[in-house]
C-alpha positions as CSV (number, residue, x, y, z in Angstrom):
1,X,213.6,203.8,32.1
2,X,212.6,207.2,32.4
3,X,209.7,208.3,35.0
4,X,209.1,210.4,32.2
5,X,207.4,207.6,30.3
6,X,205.9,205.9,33.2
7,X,204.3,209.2,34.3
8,X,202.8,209.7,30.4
9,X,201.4,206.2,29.7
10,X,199.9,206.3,33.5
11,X,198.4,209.4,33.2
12,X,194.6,209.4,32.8
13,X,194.0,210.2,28.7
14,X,196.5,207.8,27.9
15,X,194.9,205.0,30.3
16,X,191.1,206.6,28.3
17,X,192.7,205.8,24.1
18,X,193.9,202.3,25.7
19,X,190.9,201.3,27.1
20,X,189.1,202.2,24.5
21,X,191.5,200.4,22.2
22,X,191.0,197.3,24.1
23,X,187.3,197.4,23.5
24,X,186.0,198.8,26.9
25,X,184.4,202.3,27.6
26,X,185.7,205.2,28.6
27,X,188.5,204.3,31.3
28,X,187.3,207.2,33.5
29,X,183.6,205.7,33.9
30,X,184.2,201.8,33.4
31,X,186.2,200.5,36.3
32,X,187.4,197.3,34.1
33,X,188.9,199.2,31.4
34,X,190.8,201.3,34.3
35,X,191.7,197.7,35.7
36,X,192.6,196.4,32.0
37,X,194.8,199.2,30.4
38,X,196.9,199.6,33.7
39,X,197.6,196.0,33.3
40,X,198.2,196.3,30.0
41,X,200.6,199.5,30.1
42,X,202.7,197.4,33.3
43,X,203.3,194.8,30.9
44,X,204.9,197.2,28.2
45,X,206.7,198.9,30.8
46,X,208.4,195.8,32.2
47,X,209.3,195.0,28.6
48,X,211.1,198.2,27.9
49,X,212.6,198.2,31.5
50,X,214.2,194.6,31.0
51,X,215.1,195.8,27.6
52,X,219.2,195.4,26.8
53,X,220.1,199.0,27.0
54,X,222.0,198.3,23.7
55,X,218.6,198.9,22.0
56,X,218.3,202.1,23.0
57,X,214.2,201.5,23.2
58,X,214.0,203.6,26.5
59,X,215.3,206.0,24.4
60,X,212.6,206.2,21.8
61,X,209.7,209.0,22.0
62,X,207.0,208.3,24.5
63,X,204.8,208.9,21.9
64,X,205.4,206.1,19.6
65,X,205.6,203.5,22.2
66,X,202.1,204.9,22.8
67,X,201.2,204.5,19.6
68,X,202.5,201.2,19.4
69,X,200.6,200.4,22.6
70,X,197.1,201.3,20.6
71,X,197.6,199.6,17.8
72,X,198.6,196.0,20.0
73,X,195.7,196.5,21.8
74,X,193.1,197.6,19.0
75,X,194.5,193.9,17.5
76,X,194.2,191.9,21.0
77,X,198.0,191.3,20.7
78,X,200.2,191.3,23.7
79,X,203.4,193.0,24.5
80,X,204.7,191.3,27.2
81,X,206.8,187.5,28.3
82,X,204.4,185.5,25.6
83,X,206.2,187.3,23.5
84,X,203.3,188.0,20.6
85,X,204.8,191.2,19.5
86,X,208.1,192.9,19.8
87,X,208.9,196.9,20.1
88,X,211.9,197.6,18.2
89,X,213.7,201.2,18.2
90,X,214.3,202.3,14.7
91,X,215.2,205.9,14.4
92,X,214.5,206.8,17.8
93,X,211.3,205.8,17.7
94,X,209.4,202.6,19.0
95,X,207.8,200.2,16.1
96,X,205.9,196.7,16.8
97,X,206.5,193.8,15.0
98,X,204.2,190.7,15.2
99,X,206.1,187.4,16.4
100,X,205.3,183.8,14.8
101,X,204.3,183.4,18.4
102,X,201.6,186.5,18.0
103,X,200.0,184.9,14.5
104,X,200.1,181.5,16.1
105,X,197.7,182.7,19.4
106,X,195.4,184.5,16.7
107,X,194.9,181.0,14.9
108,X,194.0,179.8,18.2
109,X,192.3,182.0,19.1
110,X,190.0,181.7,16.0
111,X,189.9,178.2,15.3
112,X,188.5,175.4,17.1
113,X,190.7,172.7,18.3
114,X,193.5,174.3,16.1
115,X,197.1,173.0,15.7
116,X,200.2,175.0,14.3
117,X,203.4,173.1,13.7
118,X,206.2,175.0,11.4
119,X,209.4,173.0,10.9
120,X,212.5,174.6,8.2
121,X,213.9,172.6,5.4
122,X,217.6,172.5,4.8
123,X,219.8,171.4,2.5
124,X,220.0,167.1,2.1
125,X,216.1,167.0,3.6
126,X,213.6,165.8,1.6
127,X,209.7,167.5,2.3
128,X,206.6,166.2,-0.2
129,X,203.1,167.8,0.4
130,X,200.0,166.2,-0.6
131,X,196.5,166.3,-0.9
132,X,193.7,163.7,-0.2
133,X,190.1,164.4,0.4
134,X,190.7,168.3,0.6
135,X,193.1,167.2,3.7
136,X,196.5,168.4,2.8
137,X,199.8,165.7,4.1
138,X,203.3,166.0,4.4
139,X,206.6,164.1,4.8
140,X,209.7,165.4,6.0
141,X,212.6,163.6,6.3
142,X,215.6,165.2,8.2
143,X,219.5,164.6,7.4
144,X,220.6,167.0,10.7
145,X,218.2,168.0,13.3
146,X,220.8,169.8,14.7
147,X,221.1,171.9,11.5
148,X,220.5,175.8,11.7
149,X,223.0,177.3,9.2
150,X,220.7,179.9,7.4
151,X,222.7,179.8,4.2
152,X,222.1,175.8,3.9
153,X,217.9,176.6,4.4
154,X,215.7,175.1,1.2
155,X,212.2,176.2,2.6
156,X,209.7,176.5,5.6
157,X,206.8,174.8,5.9
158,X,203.7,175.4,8.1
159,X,200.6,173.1,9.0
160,X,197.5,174.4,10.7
161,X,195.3,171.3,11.7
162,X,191.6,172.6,12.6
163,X,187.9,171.3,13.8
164,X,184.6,172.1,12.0
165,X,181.7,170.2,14.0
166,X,183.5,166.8,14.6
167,X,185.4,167.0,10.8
168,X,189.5,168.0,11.1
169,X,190.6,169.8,8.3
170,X,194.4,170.5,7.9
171,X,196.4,173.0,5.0
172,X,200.3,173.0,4.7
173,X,201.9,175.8,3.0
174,X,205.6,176.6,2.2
175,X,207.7,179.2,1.4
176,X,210.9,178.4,-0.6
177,X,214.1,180.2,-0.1
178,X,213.7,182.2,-3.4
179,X,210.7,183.3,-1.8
180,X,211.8,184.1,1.5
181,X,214.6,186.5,0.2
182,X,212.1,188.0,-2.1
183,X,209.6,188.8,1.4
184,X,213.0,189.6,3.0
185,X,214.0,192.4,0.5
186,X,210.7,194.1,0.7
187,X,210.7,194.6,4.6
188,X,210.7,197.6,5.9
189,X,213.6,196.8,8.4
190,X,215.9,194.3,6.5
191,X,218.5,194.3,9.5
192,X,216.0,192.2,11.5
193,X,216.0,189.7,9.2
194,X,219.6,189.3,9.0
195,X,219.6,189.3,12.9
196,X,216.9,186.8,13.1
197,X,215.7,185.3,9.9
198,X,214.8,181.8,11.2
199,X,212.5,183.4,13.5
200,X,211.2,186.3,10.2
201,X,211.1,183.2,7.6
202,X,208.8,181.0,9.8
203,X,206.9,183.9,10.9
204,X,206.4,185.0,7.3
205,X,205.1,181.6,6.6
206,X,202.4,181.2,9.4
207,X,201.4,184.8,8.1
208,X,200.7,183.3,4.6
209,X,199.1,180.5,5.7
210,X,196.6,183.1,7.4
211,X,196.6,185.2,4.2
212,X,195.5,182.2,2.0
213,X,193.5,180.1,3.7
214,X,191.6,182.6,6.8
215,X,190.7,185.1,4.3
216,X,187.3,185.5,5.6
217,X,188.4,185.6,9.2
218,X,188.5,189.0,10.7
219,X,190.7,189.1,13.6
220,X,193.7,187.3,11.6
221,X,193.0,189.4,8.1
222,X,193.8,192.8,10.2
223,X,196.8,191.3,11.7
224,X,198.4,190.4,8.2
225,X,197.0,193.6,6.6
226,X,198.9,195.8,9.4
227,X,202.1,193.8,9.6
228,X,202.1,194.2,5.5
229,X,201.8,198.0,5.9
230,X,204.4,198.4,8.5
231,X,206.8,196.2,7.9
232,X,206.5,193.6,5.4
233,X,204.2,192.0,2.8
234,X,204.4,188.1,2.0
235,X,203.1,189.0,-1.0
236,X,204.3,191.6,-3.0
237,X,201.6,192.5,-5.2
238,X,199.6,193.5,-2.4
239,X,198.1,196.9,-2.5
240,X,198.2,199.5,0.5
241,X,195.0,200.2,2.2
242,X,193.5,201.5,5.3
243,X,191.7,199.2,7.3
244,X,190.1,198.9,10.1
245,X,192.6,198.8,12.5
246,X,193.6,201.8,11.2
247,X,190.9,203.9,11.3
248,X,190.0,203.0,14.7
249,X,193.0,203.5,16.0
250,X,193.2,207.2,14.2
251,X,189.5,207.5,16.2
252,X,191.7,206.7,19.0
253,X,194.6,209.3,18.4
254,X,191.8,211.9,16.9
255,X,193.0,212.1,13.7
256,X,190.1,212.0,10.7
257,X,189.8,208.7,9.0
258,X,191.1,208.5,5.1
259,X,189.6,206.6,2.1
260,X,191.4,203.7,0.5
261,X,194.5,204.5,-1.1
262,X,196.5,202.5,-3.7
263,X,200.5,203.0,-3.0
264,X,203.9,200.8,-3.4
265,X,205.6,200.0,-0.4
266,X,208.8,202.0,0.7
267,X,212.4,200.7,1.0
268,X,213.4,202.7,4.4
269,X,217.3,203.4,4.6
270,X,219.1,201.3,6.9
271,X,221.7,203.9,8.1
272,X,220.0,205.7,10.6
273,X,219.4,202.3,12.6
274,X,219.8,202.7,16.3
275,X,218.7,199.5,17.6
276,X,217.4,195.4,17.6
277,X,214.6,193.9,18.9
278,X,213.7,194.1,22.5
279,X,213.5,190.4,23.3
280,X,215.7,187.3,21.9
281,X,213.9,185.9,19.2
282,X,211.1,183.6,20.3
283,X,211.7,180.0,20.7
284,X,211.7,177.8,17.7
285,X,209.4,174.9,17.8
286,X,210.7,171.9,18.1
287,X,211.7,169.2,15.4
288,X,210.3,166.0,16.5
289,X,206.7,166.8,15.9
290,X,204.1,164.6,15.2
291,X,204.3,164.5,10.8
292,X,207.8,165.0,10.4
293,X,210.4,162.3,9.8
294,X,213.6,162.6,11.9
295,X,216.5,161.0,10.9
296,X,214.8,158.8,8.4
297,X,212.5,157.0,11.3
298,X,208.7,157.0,10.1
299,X,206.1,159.0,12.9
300,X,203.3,157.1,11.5
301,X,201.0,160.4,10.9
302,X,197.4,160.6,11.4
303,X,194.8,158.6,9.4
304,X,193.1,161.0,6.6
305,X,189.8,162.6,7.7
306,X,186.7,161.4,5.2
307,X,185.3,164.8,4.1
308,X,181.6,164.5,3.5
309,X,179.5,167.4,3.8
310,X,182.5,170.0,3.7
311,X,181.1,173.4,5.2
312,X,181.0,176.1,2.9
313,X,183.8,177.8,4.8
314,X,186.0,175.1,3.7
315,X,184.7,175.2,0.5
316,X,185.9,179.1,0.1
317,X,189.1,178.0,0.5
318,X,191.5,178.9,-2.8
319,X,194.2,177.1,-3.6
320,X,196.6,178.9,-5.1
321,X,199.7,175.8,-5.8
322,X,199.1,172.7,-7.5
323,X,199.3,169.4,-5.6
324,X,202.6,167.4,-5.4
325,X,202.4,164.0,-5.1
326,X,205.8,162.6,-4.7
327,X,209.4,164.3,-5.0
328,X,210.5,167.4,-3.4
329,X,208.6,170.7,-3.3
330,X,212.1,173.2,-2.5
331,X,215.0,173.2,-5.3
């Protein structure tokens, strides 16, 4: 790594736009943001030091791994060993992408008591989704846990389990393979889906899940709308806009803030790419999870929650797929 870049994100104005980004006052008068955006800009800088010099990341402009820098911390999401987000040279320049790891912390983060399993269907599974009492169930029944051939996938499937008061709510959602190529061919930067489309596809469904069903929740509705305008959209019909992330952060970088502006999004070409991801894909979670079937052995799954007096945020919920109650929900 050059002393270059360590010298630029070190230097006072830089430590000022990422303390600010980070939600404290100006670094040079508030001794906690000074504290907070050094620790911040170490973490980064370890990242891109351990980096695999086959990525070429220490080669991309100081300026867009600062920019990359604001936008993580204007979002609260860490670029460091939890592996939230991921800087990933494209062009010679450093771009973030948001992990399943970085959505799942945000979900936390948000929601009380919350729970995230994500599990991927494959071909000779069997996976039925139902709803009782506003409390949505599954089954999944698994031929090889051992299974990760990408060409043999059906689906992936996400559950976020939640407390309102002493009531636990839960919604599943799924994403079939027709749909998952579909998210795939709109991305921005197709090669890192072919490099690590497990980790893309289950990522892209905790994402949805967000999208659907957290619509009124801030923190998690700026996270989806930024990953859709940089990289990919999980739904396709989605219209560009600025929001707020972006206009703080152009505050930030001193550029004027623009109205809302409807636009398509835009196929980059794939032959100028210089690089992968910093970091091997995150870990995958785990099969044997508590609502899954392995191997055709029952995990008796949790009794369903009685929903009297469902809060109005539950209420606002929209459901956009009907219920299945019995056979399989991926072709």
């Amino acid at each position: 790594m050059s002393t270059g870049l360590q010298t630029y994100l070190m230097q006072p104005a830089s430590q000022n736009r990422i303390a600010i980004a980070l939600g404290y006052n100006d670094a040079t008068e508030d001794n906690a943001g000074v504290r907070e955006a050094k620790k911040y800009v170490s973490s980064v800088l370890t990242v891109i030091q351990n980096a695999d010099p086959k990525t070429k990341l220490q080669s991309c402009t100081k300026e867009s791994i600062m920019d990359c820098c604001i936008d993580a911390a204007t979002m609260k999401v860490a670029i460091d060993g939890r592996k939230h987000a991921a800087l990933i040279a494209y062009s010679g320049k450093a771009t973030l992408q948001i992990t399943s790891a970085g959505y799942e912390a945000k979900l936390y983060e948000h929601l009380d008591r919350c729970s995230v399993l994500t599990g991927k269907v494959f071909e000779g599974d069997t996976f039925e989704r139902w709803t009782e009492n506003d409390y949505d169930h599954f089954k999944h029944i698994v031929l090889d846990p051992f299974q990760e051939d990408k060409n043999k996938i059906k689906g992936i499937f996400v559950a976020i389990s939640w407390y309102e008061g002493n009531i636990k709510y839960q919604k599943v959602e799924i994403l079939t393979k027709a749909e998952l190529n579909k998210i795939m061919g709109c991305a921005k930067q197709t090669y890192v889906w072919d490099k690590w489309f497990l980790e893309r596809a289950t990522t892209a469904a905790i994402k949805r899940a967000a999208k659907r069903f957290f619509h009124k929740t801030q923190g998690l509705q700026e996270l989806v709308t930024y990953d859709n305008e940089r990289n990919y959209s999980v739904d396709t019909e989605m219209r560009s806009s600025n929001n707020l992330v972006q206009n703080l952060n152009k505050q930030i970088k001193g550029e004027p803030e623009q109205p809302d502006i409807d636009g398509e999004a835009v196929e980059v070409p794939e032959e100028d790419i210089e690089a992968v991801p910093v970091n091997e894909a995150p870990e995958e979670v785990p099969e044997a999870q508590e609502g899954i079937i392995e191997n055709g052995q029952d995990q008796v799954m949790d009794e369903p929650i009685e929903m009297e007096n469902i809060s109005e945020a539950a209420q606002d919920v929209v459901e956009e797929e009907e219920d299945v109650t019995g056979g399989g929900l991926f072709p």
